[in-house]
C-alpha positions as CSV (number, residue, x, y, z in Angstrom):
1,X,21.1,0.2,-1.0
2,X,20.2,0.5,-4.6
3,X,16.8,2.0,-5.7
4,X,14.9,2.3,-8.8
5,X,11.6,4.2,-9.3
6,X,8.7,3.7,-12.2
7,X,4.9,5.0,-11.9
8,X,3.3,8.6,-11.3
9,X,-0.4,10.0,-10.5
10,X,-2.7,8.6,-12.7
11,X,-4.4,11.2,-15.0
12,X,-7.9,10.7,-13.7
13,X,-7.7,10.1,-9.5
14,X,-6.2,11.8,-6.9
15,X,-3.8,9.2,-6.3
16,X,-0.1,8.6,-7.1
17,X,1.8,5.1,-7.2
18,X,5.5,4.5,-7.6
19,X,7.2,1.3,-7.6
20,X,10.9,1.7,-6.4
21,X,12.8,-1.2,-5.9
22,X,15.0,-1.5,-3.1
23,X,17.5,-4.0,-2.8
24,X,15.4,-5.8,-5.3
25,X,12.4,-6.2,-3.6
26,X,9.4,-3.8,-5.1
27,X,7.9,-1.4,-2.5
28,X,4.6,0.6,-3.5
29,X,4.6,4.1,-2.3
30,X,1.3,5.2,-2.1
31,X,0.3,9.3,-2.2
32,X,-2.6,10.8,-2.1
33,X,-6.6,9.7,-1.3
34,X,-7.6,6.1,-1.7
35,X,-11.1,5.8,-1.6
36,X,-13.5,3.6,-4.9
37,X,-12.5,5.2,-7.3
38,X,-8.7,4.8,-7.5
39,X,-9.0,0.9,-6.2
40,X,-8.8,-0.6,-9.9
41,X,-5.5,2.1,-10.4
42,X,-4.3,-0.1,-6.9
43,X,-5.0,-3.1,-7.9
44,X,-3.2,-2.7,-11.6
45,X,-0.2,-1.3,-9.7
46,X,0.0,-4.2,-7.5
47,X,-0.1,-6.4,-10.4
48,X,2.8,-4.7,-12.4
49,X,4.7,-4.8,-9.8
50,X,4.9,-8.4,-10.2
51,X,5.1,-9.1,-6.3
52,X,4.9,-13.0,-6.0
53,X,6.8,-14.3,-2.9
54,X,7.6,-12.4,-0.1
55,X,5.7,-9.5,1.8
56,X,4.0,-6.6,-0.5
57,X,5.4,-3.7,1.2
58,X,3.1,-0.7,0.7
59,X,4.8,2.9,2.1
60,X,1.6,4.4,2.8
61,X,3.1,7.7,4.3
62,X,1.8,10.7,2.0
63,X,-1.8,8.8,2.5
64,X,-4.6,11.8,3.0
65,X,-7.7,9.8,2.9
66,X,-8.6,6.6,2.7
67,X,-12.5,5.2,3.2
68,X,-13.7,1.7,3.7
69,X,-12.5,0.7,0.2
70,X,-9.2,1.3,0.7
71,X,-9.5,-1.3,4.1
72,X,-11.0,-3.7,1.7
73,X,-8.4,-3.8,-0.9
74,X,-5.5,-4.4,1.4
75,X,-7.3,-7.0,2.9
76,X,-8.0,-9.1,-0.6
77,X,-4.2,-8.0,-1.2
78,X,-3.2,-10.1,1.8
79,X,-5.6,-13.1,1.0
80,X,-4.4,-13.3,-2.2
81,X,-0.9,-13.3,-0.9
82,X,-1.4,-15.9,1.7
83,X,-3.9,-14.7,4.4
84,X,-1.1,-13.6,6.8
85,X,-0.4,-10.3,8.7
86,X,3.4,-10.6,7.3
87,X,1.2,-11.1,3.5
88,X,0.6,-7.4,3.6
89,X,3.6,-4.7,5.1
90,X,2.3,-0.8,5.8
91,X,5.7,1.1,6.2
92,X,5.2,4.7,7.6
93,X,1.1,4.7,8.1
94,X,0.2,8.3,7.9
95,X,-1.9,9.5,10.7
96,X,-5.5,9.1,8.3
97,X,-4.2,5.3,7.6
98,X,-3.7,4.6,10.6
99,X,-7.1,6.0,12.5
100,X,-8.7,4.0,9.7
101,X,-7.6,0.8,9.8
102,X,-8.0,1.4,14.2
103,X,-11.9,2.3,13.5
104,X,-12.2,-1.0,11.0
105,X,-10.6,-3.1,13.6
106,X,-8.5,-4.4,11.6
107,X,-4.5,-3.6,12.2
108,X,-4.2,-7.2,13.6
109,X,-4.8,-8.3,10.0
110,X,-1.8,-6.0,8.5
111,X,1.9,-5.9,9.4
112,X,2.1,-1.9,9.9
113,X,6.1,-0.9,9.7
114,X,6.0,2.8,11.8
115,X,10.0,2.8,11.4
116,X,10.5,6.8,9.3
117,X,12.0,7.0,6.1
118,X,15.9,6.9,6.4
């Protein structure tokens, strides 16, 4: 399985984005606290990483907060990417992503992948 990695924190959140490819599909690992102020930092990510067909896959697992704008940026992700559960993939939820998404009632929107890193 090949792997390539590109990103970092960005200097002004509390949030940390790497794109690694695997197998030449991009996969967004996600660390830190997604909450308002890091969304435009998301959404830029998402965009670089030049996903066009296929799932986004999001590793969410070193997640520590996420509010209610977190839930609504992976919800436009998935409408943008054809309004589909598979549009959207969560691999590894932390324990704060996943309560979240529960409260919002909205994990039937999202694939979540709960599989643990190899």
């Amino acid at each position: 399985m090949g792997t390539n990695q590109r990103g970092g924190f960005d200097d002004e959140s509390n949030v940390r984005v790497d794109v690694v490819d695997v197998d030449g599909r991009s996969v967004l690992v996600v660390a830190g606290e997604i909450d308002l102020s890091v969304i435009d930092v998301l959404w830029k990510s998402v965009e670089e990483a030049s996903v066009d067909s296929g799932p986004l896959v999001l590793d969410v697992a070193g997640v520590t907060f996420m509010d209610s704008a977190g839930v609504n940026l992976l919800l436009r992700l998935r409408q943008r990417l054809g309004d589909v559960p598979e549009a959207v993939v969560l691999r590894h939820p932390s324990a704060t992503v996943r309560r979240v998404l529960e409260m919002a009632g909205v994990t039937g929107y999202l694939t979540l992948d709960p599989a643990d890193p190899a």
